[in-house]
C-alpha positions as a Markdown table, in Angstrom:
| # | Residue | x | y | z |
|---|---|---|---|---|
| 1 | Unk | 0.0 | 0.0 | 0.0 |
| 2 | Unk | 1.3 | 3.4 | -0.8 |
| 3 | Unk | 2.6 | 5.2 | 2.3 |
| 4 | Unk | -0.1 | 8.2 | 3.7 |
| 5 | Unk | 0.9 | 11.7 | 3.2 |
| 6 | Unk | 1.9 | 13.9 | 5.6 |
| 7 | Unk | 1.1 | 17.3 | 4.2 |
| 8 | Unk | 2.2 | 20.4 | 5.9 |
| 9 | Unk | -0.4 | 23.6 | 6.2 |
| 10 | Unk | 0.4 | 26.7 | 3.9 |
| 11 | Unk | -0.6 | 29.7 | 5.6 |
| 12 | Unk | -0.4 | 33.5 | 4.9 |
| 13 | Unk | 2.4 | 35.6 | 6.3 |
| 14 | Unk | 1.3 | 39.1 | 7.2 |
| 15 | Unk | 4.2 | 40.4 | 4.9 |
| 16 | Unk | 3.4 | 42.9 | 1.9 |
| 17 | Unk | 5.7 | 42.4 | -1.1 |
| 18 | Unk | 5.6 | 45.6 | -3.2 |
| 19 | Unk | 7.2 | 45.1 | -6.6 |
| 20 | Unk | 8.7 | 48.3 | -8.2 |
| 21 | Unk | 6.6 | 47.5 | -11.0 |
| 22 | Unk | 3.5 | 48.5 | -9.1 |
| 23 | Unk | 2.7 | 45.0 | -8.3 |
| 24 | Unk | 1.5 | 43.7 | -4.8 |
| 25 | Unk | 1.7 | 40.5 | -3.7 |
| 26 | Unk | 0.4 | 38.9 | -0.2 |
| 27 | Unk | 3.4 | 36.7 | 0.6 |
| 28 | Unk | 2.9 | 32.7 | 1.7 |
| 29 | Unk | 4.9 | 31.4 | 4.9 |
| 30 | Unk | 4.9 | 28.5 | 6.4 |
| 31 | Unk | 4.4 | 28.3 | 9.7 |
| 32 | Unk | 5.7 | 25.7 | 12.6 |
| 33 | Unk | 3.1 | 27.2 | 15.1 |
| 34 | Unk | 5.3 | 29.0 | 17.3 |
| 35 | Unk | 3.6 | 32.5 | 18.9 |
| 36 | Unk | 4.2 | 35.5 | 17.1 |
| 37 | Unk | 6.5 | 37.2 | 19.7 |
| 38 | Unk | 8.7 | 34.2 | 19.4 |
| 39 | Unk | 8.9 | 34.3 | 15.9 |
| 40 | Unk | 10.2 | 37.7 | 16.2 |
| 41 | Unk | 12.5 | 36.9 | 18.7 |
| 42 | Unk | 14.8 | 34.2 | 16.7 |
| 43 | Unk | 13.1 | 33.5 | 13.1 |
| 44 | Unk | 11.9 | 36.6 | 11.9 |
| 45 | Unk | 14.5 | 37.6 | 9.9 |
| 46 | Unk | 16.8 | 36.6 | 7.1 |
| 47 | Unk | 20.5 | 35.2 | 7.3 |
| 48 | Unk | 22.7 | 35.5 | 4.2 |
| 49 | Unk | 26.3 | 35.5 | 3.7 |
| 50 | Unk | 29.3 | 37.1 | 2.8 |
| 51 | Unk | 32.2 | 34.9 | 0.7 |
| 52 | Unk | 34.6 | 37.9 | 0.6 |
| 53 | Unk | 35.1 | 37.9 | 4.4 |
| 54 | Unk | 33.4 | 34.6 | 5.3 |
| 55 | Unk | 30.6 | 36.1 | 7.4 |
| 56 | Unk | 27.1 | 34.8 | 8.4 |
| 57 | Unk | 24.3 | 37.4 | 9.2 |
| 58 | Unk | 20.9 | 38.0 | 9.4 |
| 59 | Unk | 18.9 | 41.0 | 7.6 |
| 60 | Unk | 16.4 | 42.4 | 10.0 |
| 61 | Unk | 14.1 | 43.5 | 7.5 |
| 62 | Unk | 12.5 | 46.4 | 9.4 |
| 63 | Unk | 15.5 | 48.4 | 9.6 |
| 64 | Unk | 16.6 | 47.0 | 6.5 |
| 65 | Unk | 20.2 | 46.3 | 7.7 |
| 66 | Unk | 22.5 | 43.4 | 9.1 |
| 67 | Unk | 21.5 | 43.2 | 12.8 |
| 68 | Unk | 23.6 | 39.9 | 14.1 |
| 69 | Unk | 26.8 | 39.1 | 11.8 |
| 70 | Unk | 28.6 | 36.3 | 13.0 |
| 71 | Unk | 32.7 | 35.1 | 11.9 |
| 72 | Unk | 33.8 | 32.2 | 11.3 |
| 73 | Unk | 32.7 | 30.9 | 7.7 |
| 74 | Unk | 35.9 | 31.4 | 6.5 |
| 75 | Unk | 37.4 | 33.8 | 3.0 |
| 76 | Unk | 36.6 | 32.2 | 0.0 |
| 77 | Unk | 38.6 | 29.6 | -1.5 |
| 78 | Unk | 41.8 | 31.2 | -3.9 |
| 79 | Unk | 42.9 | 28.3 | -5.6 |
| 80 | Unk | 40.7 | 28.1 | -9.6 |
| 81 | Unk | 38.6 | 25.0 | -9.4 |
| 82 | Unk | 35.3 | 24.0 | -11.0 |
| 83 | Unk | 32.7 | 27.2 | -11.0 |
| 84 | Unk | 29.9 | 24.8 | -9.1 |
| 85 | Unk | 32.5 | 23.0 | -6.7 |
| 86 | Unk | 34.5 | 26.0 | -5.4 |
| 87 | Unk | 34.3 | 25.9 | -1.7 |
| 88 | Unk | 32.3 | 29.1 | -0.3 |
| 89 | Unk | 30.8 | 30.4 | 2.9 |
| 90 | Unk | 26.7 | 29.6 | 2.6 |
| 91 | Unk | 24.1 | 29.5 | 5.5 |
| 92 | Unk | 20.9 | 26.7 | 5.7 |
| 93 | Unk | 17.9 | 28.5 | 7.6 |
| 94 | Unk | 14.5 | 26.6 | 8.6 |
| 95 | Unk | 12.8 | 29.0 | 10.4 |
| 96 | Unk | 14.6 | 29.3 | 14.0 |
| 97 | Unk | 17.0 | 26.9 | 13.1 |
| 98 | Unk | 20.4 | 27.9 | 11.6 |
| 99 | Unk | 23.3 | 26.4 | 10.5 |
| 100 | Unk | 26.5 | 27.9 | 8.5 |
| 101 | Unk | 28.4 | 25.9 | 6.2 |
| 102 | Unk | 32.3 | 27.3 | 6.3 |
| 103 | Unk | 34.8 | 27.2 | 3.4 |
| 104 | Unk | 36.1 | 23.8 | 4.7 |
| 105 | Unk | 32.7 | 22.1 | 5.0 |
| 106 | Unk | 32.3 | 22.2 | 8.7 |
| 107 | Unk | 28.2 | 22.5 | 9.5 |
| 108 | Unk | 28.1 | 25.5 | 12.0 |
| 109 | Unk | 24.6 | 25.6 | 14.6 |
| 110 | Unk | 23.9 | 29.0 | 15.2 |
| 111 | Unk | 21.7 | 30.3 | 17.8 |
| 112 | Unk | 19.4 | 32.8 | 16.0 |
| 113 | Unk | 18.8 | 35.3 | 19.1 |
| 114 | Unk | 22.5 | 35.3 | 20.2 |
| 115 | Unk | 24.3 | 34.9 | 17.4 |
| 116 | Unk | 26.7 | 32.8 | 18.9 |
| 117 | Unk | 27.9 | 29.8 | 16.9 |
| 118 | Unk | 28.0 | 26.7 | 18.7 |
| 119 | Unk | 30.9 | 23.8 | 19.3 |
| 120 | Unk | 28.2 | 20.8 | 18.1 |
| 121 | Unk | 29.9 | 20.9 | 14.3 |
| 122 | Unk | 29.2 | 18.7 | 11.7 |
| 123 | Unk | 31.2 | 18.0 | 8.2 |
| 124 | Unk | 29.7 | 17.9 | 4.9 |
| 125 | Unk | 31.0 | 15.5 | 2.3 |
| 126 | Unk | 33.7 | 16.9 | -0.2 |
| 127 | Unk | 31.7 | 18.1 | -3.4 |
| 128 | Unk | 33.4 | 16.4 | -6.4 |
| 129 | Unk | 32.7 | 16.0 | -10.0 |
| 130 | Unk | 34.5 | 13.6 | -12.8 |
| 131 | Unk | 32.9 | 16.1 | -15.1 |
| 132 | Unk | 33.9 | 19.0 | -16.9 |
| 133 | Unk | 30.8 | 20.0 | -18.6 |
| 134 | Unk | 28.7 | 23.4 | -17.3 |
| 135 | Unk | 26.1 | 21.7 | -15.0 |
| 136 | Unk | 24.0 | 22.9 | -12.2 |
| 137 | Unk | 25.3 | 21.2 | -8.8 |
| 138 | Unk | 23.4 | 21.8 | -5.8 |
| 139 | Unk | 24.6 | 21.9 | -2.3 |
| 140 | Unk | 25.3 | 18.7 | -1.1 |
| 141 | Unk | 23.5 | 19.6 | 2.5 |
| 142 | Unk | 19.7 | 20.4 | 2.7 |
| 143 | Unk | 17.6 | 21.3 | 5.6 |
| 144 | Unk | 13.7 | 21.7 | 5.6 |
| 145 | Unk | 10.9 | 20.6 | 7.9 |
| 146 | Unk | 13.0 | 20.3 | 10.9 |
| 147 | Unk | 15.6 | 17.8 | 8.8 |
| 148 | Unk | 19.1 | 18.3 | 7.8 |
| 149 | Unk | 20.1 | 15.7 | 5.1 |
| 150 | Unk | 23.4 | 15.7 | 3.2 |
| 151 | Unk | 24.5 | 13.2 | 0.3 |
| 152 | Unk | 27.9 | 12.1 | -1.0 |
| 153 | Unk | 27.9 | 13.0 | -4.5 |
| 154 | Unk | 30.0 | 10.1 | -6.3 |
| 155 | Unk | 28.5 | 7.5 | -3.6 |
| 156 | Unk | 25.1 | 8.1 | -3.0 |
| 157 | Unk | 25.5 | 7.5 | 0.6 |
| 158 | Unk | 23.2 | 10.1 | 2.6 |
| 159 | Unk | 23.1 | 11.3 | 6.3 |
| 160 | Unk | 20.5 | 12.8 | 8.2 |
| 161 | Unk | 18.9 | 14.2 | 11.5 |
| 162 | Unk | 16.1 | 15.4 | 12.8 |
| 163 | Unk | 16.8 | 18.4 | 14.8 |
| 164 | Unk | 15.1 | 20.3 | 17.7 |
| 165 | Unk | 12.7 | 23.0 | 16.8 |
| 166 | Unk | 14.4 | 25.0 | 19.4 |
| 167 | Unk | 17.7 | 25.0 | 17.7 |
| 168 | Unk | 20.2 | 23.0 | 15.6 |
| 169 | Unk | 22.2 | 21.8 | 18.8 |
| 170 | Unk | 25.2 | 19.1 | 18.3 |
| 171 | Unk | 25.6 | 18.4 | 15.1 |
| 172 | Unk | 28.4 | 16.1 | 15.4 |
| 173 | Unk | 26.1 | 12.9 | 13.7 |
| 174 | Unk | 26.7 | 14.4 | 10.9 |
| 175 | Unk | 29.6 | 13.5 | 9.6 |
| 176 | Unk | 31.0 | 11.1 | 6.6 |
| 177 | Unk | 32.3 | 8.9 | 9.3 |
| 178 | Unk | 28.7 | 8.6 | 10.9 |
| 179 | Unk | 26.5 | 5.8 | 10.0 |
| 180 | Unk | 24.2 | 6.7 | 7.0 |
| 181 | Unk | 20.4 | 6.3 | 6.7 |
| 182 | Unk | 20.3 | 5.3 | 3.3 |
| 183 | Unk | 21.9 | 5.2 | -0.5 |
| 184 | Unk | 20.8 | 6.2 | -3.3 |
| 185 | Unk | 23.8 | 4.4 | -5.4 |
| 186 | Unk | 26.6 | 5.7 | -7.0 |
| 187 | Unk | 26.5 | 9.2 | -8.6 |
| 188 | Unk | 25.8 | 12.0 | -9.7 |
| 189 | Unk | 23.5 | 12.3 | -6.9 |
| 190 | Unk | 21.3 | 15.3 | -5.5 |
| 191 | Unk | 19.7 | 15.5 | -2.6 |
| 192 | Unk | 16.5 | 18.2 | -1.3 |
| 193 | Unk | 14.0 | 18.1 | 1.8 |
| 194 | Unk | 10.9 | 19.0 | 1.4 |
| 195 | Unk | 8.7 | 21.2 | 3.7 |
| 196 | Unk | 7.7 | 18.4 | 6.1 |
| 197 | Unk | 11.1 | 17.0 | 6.0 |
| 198 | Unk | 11.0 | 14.2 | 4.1 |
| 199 | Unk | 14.3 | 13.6 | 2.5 |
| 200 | Unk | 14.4 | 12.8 | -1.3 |
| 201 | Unk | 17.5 | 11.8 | -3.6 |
| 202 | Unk | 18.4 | 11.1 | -6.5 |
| 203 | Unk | 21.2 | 8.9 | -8.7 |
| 204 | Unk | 22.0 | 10.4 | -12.2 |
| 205 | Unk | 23.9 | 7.2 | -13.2 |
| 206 | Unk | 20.9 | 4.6 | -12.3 |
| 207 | Unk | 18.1 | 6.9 | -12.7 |
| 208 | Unk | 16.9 | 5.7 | -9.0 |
| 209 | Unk | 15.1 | 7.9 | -6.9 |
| 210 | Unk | 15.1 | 7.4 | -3.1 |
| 211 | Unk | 12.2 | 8.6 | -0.8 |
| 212 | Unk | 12.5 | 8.5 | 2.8 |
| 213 | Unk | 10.3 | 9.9 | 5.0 |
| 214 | Unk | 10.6 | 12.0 | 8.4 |
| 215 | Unk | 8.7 | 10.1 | 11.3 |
| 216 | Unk | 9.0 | 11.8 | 15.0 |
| 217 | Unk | 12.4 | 12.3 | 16.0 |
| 218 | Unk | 13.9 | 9.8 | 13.5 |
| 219 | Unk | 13.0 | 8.7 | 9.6 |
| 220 | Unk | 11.0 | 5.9 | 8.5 |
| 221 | Unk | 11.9 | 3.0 | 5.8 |
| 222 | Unk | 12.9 | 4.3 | 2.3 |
| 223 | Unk | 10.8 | 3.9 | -0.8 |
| 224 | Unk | 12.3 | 3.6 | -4.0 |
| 225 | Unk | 11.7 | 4.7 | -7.8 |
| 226 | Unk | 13.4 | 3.7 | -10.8 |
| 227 | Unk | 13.5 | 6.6 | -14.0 |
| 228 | Unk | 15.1 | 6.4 | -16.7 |
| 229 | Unk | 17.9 | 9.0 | -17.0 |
| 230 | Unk | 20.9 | 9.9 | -19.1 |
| 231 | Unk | 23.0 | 9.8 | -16.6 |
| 232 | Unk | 25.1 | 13.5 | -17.4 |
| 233 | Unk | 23.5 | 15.4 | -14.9 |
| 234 | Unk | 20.5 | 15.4 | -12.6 |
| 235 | Unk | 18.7 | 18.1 | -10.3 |
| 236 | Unk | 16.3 | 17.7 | -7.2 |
| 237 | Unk | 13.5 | 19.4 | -5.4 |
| 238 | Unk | 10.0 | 19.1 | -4.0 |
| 239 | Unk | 6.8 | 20.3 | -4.3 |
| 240 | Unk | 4.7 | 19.8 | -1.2 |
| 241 | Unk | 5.7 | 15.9 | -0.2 |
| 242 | Unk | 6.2 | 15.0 | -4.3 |
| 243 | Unk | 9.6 | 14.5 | -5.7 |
| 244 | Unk | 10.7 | 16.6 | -9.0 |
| 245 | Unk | 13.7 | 15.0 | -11.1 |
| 246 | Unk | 15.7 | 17.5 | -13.5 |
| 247 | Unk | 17.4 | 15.3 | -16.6 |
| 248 | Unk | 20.6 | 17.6 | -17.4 |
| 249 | Unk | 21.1 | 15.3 | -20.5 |
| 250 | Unk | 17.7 | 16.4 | -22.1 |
| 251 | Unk | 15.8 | 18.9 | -20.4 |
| 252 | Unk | 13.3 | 16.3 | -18.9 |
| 253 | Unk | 11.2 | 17.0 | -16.0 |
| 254 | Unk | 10.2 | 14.1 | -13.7 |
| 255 | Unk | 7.4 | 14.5 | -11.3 |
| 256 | Unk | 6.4 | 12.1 | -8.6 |
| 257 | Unk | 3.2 | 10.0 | -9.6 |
| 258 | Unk | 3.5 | 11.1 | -13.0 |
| 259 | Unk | 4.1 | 8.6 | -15.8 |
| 260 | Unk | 6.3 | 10.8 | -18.1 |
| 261 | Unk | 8.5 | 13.5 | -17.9 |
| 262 | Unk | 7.8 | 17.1 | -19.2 |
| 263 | Unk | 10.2 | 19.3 | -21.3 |
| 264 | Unk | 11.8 | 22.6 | -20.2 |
| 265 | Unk | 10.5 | 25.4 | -22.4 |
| 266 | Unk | 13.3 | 27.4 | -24.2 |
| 267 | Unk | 16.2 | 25.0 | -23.2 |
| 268 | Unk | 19.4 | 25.6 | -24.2 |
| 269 | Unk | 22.1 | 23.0 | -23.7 |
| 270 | Unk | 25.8 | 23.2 | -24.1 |
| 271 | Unk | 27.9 | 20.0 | -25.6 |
| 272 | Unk | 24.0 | 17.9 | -25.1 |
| 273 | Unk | 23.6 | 18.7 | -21.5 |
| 274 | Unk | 21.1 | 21.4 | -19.9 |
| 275 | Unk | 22.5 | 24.2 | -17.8 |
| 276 | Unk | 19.4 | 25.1 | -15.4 |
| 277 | Unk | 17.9 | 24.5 | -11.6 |
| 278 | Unk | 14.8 | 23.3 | -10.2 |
| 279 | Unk | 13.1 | 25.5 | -7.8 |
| 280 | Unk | 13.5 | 25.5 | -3.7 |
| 281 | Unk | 11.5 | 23.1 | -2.3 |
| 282 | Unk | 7.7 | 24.2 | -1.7 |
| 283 | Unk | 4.2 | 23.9 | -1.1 |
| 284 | Unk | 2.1 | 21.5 | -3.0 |
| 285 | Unk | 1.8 | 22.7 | -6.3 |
| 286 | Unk | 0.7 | 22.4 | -10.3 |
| 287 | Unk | 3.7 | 23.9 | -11.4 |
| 288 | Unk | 7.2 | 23.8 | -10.5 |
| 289 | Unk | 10.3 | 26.7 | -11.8 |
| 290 | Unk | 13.0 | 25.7 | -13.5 |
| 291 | Unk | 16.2 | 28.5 | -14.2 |
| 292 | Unk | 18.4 | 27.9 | -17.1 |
| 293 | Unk | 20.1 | 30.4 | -18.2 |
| 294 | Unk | 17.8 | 31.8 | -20.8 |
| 295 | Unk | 14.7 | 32.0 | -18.4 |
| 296 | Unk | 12.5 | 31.1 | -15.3 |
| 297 | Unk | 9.6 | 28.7 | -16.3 |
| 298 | Unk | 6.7 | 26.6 | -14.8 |
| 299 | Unk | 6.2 | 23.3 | -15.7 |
| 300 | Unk | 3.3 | 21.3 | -15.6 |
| 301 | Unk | 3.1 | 18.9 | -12.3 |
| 302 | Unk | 0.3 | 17.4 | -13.1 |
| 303 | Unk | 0.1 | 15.5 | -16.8 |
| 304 | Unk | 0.9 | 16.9 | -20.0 |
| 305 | Unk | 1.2 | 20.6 | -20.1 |
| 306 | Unk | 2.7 | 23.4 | -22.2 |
| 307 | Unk | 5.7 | 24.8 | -20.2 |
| 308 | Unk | 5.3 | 28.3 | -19.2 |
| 309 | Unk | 8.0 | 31.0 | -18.8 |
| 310 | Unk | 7.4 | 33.6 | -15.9 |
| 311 | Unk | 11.3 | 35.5 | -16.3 |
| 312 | Unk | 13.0 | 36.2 | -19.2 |
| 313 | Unk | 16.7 | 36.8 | -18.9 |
| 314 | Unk | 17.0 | 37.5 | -22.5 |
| 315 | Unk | 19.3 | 35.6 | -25.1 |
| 316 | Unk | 23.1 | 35.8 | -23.5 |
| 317 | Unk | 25.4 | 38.3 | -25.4 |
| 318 | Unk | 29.3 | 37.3 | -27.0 |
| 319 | Unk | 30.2 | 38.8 | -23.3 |
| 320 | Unk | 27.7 | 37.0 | -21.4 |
| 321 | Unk | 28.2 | 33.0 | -23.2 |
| 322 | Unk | 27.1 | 30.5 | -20.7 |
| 323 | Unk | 30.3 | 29.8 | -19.4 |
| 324 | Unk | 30.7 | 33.1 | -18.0 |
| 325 | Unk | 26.4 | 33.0 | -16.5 |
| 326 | Unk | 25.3 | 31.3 | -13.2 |
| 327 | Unk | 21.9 | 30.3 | -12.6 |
| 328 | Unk | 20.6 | 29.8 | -8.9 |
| 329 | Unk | 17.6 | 28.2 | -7.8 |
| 330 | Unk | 14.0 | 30.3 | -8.4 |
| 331 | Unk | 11.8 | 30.6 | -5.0 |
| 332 | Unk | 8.1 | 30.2 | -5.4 |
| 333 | Unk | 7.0 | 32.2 | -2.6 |
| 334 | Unk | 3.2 | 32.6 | -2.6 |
| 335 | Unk | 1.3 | 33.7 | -5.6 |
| 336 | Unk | 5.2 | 35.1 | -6.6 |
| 337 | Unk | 8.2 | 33.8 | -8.8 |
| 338 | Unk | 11.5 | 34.8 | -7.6 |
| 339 | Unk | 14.4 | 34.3 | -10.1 |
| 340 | Unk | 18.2 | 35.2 | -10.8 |
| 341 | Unk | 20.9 | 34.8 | -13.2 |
| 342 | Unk | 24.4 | 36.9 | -12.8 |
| 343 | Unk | 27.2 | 37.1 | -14.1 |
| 344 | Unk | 30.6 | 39.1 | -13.7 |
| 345 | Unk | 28.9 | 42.8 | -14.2 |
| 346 | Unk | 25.6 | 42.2 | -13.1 |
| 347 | Unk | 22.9 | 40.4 | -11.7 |
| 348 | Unk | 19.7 | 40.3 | -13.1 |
| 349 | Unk | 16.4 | 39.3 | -11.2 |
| 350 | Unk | 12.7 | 39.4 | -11.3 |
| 351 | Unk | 9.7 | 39.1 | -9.5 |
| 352 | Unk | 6.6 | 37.6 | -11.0 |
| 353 | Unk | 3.3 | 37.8 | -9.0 |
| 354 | Unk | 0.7 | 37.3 | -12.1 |
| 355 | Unk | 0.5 | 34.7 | -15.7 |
| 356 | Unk | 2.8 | 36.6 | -17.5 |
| 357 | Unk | 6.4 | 36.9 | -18.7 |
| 358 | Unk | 8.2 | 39.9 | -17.6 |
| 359 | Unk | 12.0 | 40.7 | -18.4 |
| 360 | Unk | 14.8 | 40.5 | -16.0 |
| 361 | Unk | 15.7 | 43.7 | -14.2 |
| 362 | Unk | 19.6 | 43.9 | -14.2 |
| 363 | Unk | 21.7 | 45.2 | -11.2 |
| 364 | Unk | 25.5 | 46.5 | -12.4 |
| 365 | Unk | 28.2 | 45.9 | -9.9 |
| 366 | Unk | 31.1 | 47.7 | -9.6 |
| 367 | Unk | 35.1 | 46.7 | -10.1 |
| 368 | Unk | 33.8 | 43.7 | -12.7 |
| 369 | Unk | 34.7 | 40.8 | -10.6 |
| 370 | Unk | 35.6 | 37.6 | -11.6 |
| 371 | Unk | 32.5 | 35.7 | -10.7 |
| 372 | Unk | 32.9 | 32.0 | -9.2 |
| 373 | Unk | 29.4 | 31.8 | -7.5 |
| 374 | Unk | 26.2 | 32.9 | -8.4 |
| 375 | Unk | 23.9 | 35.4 | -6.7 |
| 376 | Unk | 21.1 | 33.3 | -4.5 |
| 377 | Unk | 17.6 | 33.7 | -3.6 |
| 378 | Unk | 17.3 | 33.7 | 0.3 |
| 379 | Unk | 13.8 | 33.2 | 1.7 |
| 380 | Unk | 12.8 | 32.8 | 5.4 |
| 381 | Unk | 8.8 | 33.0 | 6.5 |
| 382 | Unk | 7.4 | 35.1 | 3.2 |
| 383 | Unk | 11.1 | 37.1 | 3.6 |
| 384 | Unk | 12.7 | 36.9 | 0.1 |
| 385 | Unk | 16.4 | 39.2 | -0.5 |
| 386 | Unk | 18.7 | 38.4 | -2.8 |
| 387 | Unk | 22.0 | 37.3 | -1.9 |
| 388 | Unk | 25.7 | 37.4 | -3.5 |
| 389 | Unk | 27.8 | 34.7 | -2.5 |
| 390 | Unk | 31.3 | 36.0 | -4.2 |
| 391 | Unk | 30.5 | 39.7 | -2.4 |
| 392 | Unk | 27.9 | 39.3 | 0.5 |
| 393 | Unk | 25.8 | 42.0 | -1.2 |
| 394 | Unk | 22.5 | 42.0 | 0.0 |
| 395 | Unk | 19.3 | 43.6 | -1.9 |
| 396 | Unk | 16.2 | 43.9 | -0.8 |
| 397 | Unk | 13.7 | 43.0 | -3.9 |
| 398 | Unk | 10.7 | 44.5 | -1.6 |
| 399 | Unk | 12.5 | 48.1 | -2.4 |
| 400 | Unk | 11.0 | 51.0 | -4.3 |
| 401 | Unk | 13.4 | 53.4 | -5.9 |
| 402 | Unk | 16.6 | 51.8 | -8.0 |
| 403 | Unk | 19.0 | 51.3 | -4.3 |
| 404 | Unk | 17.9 | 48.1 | -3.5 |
| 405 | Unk | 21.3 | 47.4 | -1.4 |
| 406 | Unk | 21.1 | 46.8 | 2.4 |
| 407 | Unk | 24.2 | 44.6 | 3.7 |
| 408 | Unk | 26.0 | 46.5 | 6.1 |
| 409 | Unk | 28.9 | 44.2 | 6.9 |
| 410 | Unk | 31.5 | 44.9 | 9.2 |
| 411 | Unk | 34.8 | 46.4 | 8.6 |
| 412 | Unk | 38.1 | 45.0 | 8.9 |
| 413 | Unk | 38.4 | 46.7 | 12.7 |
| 414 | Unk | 35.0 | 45.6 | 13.7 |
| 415 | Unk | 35.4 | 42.1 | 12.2 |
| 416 | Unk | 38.4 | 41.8 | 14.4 |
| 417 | Unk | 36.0 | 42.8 | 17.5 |
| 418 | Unk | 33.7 | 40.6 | 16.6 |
| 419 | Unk | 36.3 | 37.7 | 16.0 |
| 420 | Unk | 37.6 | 38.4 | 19.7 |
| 421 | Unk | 34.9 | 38.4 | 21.2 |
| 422 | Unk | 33.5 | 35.2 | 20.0 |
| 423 | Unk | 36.6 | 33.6 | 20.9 |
């Protein structure tokens, strides 16, 4: 018998998202049922990063500014590497729960309300890849639903814990040496929790797709589905408690209960293989995004369907080739569609709150850096801001006016404060 469905309640944030196209937009969040004030307290807000100085923070979105930064993530890898593999400072957030990732892999609990990182850490498999081709890789750690999962990428062997709604705590299970729950065989292999946290994988190389469900304070037994893949490449997401498979060799969509795959609307591929990522996990849905590097779209969920796009990025120039673009996972927050693409001059981004395309907006950035991650989509409760890994630039999408901008990280003196004083 199929296993019964544990379905999480969507409920309405009392967030206003006004677009500077003169759209408004009553944002979804989902809730955990804790009170208001305590929501306030240590999940109300937003933590992003910074990969030029290895900082955590979190926006507090009233004053629009960084009100707790916390050291310790580490500077940005300097050696060249593969784009998607470079190690980078990046920060998991579940409502109160928080954990940073550092340069080195370590997994970080942070206590929201103090900022204070604690000593419980964690280690995250090493990301590797025996391919050269431009692919999306997502992180190799997830965390949803009160779950933290990671996955080995060329083993298929996955960790996990269930972690108190109070706080991440000791994190030490999670570690390659630990005992895994599960594997999903050998790799390419992707790995996303969905909003209940349920943990769901995926093996490029066998095409199977491993299930396994969050039960109390531990998981239940894993279920198991076979697709058939090409083996190049492979995404993974969830809407609601349904598994979505990207095919990187051909632009497939897989959904969950559905007996054949869908096709990604305007997909370009490089050398045969699709450049694009599936949306964060969400709430049940009929659609889900997928970026590629062209545009945002929404595929069908449910059957046969015409693929839809919501963003268009607009056709890459001779400066702007895909080698030189990163795409980043779209956010379906609500009745909106949150997507971005940058590159070494800009960023470019849309919101999308009705059926209709509209074209990126594109945000120039100064000294032309030499891009190695992308810009990111950071949402927390109905709280969407853009992120930029390689700066730790910050803008606030809800904005009117053209200064969207709101990180205010510490300097080099006050970073050395701070660094002392968490010692």
């Amino acid at each position: 018998m199929p296993r019964t469905r544990r379905r999480g309640l969507a409920v309405v944030s009392g967030t206003l998202f006004t677009l500077a196209v003169g759209v408004s937009a009553l944002l979804a969040a989902r809730s955990t049922g804790e009170p208001v004030h305590e929501i306030a307290l240590g999940d109300g807000g937003v933590w992003v990063t910074s990969g030029a100085s290895g900082m955590w923070g979190r926006v507090d979105r009233g004053a629009n500014q960084l009100g707790t930064v916390v050291p310790g993530g580490g500077p940005q890898a300097a050696t060249d590497g593969v784009p998607d593999v470079i190690p980078r400072t990046d920060v998991l957030q579940d409502g109160r729960l928080v954990v940073g990732v550092t340069t080195t892999g370590a997994l970080v609990p942070v206590d929201p309300t103090t900022g204070v990182a604690g000593s419980g850490r964690g280690q995250i498999p090493k990301a590797t890849t025996t391919s050269g081709e431009r692919l999306y890789r997502g992180s190799v750690v997830d965390m949803r639903g009160g779950t933290i999962a990671m996955i080995e990428p060329q083993t298929g062997r996955i960790w996990a814990q269930r972690l108190d709604p109070d706080g991440a705590g000791d994190l030490t299970s999670m570690t390659p040496s630990s005992p895994s729950v599960a594997t999903v065989d050998q790799g390419p292999a992707a790995i996303a929790v969905d909003v209940d946290g349920n943990i769901k994988a995926v093996s490029a190389t066998t095409g199977t797709v491993v299930d396994i469900p969050a039960e109390g304070d531990g998981f239940g037994d894993p279920e198991t589905t076979t697709l058939e893949l090409g083996g190049r490449g492979v995404d993974i997401t969830a809407v609601g408690d349904r598994w979505v498979v990207l095919d990187a060799s051909n632009g497939q969509v897989w959904v969950e209960g559905e007996d054949d795959p869908q096709n990604v609307d305007g997909a370009a591929a490089e050398g045969g293989v699709l450049y694009a990522a599936l949306q964060v996990p969400g709430v049940e849905a009929d659609t889900v995004a997928v970026a590629t590097d062209l545009a945002v779209s929404s595929v069908s969920t449910r059957g046969s369907g015409s693929s839809r796009r919501g963003i268009d990025f607009g056709s890459p120039s001779k400066d702007l080739s895909i080698k030189t673009l990163h795409v980043a996972r779209p956010v379906v927050n609500g009745a909106c569609l949150v997507g971005t693409r940058s590159s070494s001059s800009t960023i470019a981004y849309q919101v999308v709150c009705r059926d209709e395309t509209l074209p990126a907006t594109q945000i120039g950035l100064q000294g032309n850096p030499n891009r190695r991650n992308p810009a990111v989509v950071r949402l927390n409760r109905g709280q969407v801001v853009l992120n930029d890994l390689d700066t730790g630039r910050v803008f606030d999408l809800s904005l009117d006016g053209r200064d969207l901008r709101i990180d205010t990280w510490p300097t080099a003196d006050q970073l050395t404060t701070l660094k002392s004083r968490s010692s």
